[in-house]
Wavefront OBJ file of the C-alpha trace (Angstrom):
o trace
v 73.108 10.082 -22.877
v 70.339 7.787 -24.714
v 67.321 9.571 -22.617
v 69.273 13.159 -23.680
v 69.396 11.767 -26.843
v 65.747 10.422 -27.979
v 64.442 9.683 -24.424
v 65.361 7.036 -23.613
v 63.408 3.997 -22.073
v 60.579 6.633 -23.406
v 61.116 5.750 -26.704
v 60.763 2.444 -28.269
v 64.112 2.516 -30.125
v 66.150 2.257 -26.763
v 64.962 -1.652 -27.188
v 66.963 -2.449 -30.146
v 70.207 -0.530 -28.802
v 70.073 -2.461 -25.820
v 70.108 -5.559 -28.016
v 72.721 -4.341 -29.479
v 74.420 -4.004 -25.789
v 73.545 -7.100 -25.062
v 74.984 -8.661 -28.299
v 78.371 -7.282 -27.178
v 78.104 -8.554 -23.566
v 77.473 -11.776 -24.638
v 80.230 -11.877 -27.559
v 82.907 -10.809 -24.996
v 81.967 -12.410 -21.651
v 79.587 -15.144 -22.642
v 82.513 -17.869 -22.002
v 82.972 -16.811 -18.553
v 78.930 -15.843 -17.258
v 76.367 -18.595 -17.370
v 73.622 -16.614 -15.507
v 72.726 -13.257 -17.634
v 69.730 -10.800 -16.160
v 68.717 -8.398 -18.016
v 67.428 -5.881 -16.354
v 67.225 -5.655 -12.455
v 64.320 -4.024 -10.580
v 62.389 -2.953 -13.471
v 59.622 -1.689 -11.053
v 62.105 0.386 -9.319
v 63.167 2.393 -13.134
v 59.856 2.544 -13.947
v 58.490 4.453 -10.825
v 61.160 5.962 -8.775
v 62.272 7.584 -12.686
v 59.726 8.332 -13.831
v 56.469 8.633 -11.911
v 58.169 10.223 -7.889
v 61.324 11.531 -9.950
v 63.600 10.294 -7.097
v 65.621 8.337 -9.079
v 67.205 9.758 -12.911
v 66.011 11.006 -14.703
v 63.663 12.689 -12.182
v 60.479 12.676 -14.148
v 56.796 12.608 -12.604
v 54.168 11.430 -14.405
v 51.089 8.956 -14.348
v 51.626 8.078 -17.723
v 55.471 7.472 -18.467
v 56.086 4.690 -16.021
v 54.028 2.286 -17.792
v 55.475 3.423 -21.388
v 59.335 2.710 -19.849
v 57.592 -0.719 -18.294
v 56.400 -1.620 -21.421
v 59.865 -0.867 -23.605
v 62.046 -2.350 -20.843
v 59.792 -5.532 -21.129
v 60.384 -5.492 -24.984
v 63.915 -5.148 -24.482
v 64.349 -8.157 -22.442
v 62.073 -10.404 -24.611
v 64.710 -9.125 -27.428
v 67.686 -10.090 -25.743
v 66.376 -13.195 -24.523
v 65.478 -14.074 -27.856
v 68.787 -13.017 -29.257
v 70.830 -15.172 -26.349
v 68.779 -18.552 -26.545
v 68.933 -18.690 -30.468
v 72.929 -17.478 -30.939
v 74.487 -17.963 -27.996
v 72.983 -20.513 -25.433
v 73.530 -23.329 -27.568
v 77.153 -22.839 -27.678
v 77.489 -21.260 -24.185
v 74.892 -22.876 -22.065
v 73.981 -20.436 -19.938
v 70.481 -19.442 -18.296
v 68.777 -15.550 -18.852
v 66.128 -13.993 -17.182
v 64.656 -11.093 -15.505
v 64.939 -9.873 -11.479
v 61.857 -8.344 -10.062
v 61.832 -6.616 -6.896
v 58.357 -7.335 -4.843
v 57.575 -6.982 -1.248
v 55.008 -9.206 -0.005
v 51.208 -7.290 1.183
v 49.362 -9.172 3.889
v 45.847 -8.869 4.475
v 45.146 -6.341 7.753
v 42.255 -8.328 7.777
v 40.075 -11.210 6.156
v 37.297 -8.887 4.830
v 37.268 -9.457 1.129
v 38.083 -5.737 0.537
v 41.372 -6.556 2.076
v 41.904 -9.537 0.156
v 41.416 -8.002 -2.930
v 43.304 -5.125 -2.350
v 46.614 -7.434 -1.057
v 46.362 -9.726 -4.214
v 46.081 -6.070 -6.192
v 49.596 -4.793 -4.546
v 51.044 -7.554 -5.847
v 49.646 -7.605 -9.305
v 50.874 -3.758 -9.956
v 54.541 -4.815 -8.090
v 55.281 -8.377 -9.282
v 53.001 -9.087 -11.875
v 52.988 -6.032 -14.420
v 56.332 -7.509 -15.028
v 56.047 -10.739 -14.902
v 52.497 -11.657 -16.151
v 53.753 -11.019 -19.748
v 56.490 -12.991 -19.366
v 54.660 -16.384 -17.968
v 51.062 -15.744 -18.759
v 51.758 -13.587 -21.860
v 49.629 -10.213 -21.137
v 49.199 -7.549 -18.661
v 47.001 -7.996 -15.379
v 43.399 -7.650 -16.001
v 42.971 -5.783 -13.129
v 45.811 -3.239 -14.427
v 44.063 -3.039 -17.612
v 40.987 -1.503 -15.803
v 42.568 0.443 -13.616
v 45.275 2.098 -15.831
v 43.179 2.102 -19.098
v 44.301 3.824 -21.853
v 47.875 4.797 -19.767
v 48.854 1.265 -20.249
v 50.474 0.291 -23.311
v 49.180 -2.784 -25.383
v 51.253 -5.858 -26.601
v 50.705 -7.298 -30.227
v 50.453 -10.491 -31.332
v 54.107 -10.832 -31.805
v 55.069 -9.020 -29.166
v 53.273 -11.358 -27.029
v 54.670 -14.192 -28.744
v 57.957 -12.585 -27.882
v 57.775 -12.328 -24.183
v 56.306 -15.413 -23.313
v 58.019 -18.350 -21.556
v 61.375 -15.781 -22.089
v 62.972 -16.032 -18.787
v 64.714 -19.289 -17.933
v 64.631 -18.534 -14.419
v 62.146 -16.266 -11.939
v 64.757 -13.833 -10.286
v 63.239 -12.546 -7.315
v 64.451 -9.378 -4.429
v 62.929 -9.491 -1.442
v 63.371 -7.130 1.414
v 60.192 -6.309 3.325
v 56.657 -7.040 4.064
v 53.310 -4.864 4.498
v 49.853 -4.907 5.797
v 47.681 -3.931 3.206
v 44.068 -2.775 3.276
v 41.384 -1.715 0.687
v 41.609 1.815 -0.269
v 38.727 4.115 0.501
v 37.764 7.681 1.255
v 36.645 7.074 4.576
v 40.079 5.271 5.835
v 41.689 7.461 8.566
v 45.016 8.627 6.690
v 46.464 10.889 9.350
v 47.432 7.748 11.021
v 51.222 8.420 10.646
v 51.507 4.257 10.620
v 48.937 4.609 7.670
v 49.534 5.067 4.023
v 49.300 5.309 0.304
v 51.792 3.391 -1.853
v 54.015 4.907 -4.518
v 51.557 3.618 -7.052
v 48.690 5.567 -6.345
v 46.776 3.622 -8.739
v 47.231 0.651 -6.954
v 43.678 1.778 -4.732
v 45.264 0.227 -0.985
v 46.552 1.461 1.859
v 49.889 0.597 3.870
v 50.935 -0.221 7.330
v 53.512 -1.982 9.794
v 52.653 -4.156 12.421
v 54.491 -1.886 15.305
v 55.643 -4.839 17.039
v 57.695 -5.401 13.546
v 61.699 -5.175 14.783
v 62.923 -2.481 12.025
v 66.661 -2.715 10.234
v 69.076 0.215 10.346
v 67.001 1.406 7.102
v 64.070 1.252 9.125
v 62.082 -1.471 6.790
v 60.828 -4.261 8.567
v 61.702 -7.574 9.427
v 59.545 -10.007 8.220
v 60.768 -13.587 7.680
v 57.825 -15.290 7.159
v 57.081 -12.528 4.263
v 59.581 -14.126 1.569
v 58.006 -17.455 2.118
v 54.353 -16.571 1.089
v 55.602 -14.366 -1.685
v 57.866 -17.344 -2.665
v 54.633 -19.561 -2.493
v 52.221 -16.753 -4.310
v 54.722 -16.729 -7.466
v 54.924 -20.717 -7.135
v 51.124 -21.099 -7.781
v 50.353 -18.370 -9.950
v 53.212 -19.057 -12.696
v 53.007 -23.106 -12.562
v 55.910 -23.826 -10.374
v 59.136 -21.674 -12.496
v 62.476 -21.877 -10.904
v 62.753 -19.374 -8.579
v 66.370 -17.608 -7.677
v 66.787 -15.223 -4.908
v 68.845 -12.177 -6.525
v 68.819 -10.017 -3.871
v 67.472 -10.856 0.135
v 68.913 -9.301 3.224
v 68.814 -6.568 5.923
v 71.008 -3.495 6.862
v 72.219 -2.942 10.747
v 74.624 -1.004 11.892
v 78.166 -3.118 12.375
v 78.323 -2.540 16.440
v 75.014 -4.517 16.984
v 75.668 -7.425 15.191
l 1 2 3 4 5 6 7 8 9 10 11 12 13 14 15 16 17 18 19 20 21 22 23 24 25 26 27 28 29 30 31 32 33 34 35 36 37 38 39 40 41 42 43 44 45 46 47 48 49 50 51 52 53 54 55 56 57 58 59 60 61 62 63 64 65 66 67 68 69 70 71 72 73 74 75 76 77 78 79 80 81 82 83 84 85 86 87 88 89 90 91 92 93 94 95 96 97 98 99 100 101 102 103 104 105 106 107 108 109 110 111 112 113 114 115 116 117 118 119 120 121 122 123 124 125 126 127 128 129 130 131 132 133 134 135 136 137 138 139 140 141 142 143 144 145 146 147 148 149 150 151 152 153 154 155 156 157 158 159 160 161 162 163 164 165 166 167 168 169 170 171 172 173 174 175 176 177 178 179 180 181 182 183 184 185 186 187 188 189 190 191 192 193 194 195 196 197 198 199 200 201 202 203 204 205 206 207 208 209 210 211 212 213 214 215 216 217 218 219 220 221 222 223 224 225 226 227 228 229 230 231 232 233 234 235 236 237 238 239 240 241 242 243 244 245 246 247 248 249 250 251 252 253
C-alpha cells in the first residue's frame, strides 16, 4: 500500500514510517525479543524489486535499486538509533541488520580475477554494510555506479555508523568468479553474468560441485572464507548466522 501510495522504499519518507513501525514493535514486544533485525536481505529488495522485477513490486531499472538501498539503509540507522537511546537501556536487547552474500572465489590467481572476486563482494556484502562499519559506500561502487548511486551527508553518515550491534549474515552458496571482458566465451552455458550487471565479472560452478534440490551448490568451505573476509575487513564485529542451510528432497536424506 506505501509503494501505491508515494512509492515506497522509492521515496525517502518510507524511512520515517518505518520508524514509526518500529516504535510500535518495540513498545509491544520489546519485553519478550532481545534480538531485533531490521531489515533482512536488503540486497535481495533492492535487486530482485526493483532492478530484474522478479520480486514486488516488479520494477526494472539501473537506477532504482540503489535509491531503495540507500532509503532502506536510512531506515535502519533510524530505528537503530531510536532502539539504543529509548528502549535498550530498559530492555537490553541487541539490533542489527542481516545481509545475504554468497562467497566469489577466484577461477584463477591472475589479478583480473582477484579484483573482480573482491568486486562481487563489495556490490553484495559491502554496499550494505560498508556504511554501517566503515561509514560510506565502496569506492569501487562509487566509480562504477556514478551518479546512480545516492550520496550520504554528514549526518547521515554519522547516523549509520557503528549502528548494528551484531553482523547478521545468510549464507547459502559459493561461485567462481572471473574478470569481466568482451572477449570471455559467454555461450558457455556453465558461464555467466550476475544479476548486477554492473558488477563487471563473470560466474561459474565448479561441475564437480554436488548441487541441492534447488540446484545451488554445495560449498562448505565457502561460509568459512566469507566468514573470515567480513572478520578482517570490519575489525573483528560479532558475527551471527541468520540464515545457513540446504534444500533436498525428504526421501534422500
Amino acid at each position: 500500500s506505501l509503494h501505491m501510495e508515494y512509492g515506497g522504499w522509492l521515496n525517502s519518507k518510507i524511512t520515517s514510517d518505518f520508524e514509526k513501525y518500529a516504535r510500535i514493535c518495540f513498545e509491544n514486544f520489546g519485553d519478550k525479543v532481545k534480538n531485533w533485525i531490521t531489515l533482512n536481505e536488503p540486497w535481495v529488495t533492492s535487486l530482485l524489486g526493483f532492478m530484474n522485477g522478479e520480486f514486488a513490486p516488479g520494477r526494472i531499472s539501473n537506477v532504482e535499486p540503489y535509491i531503495v538501498g540507500h532509503n532502506q539503509l536510512i531506515a535502519h540507522a533510524k530505528v537503530a538509533k531510536l532502539f539504543h537511546e529509548e528502549f535498550q537501556p530498559s530492555q537490553n536487547g541487541q539490533i542489527g541488520l542481516a545481509c545475504n552474500c554468497s562467497w566469489f572465489e577466484p577461477k584463477t590467481d591472475s589479478p583480473g580475477d582477484l579484483e573482480a572476486s573482491e568486486r562481487a563482494l563489495e556490490f553484495s556484502m559491502a554496499w550494505f554494510t560498508d556504511p554501517i562499519y566503515k561509514g560510506d559506500y565502496p569506492e569501487v561502487m562509487k566509480q562504477i555506479v556514478g551518479e546512480r548511486l545516492p550520496e550520504f551527508t554528514d549526518e547521515e553518515k554519522k547516523l549509520l555508523k557503528d549502528s548494528s550491534d551484531f553482523f547478521g549474515l545468510n549464507h547459502y552458496q559459493t561461485y567462481l568468479v572471473e574478470d569481466y571482458n568482451e572477449e570471455k566465451d559467454r555461450t558457455n552455458p556453465n558461464v555467466g553474468l550476475p544479476l548486477n550487471k554492473d558488477e563487471n565479472v563473470l560466474l561459474s560452478e565448479d561441475l564437480d560441485w554436488e548441487k541441492t534440490f534447488m540446484g545451488w551448490p554445495i560449498v562448505p568451505w565457502g561460509i568459512k572464507k566469507l566468514v573470515q573476509w567480513i572478520d578482517k575487513r570490519y575489525n573483528k564485529p560479532t558475527i551471527v548466522i541468520t540464515e545457513n542451510g540446504a534444500a533436498f528432497e525428504e526421501d534422500k536424506l
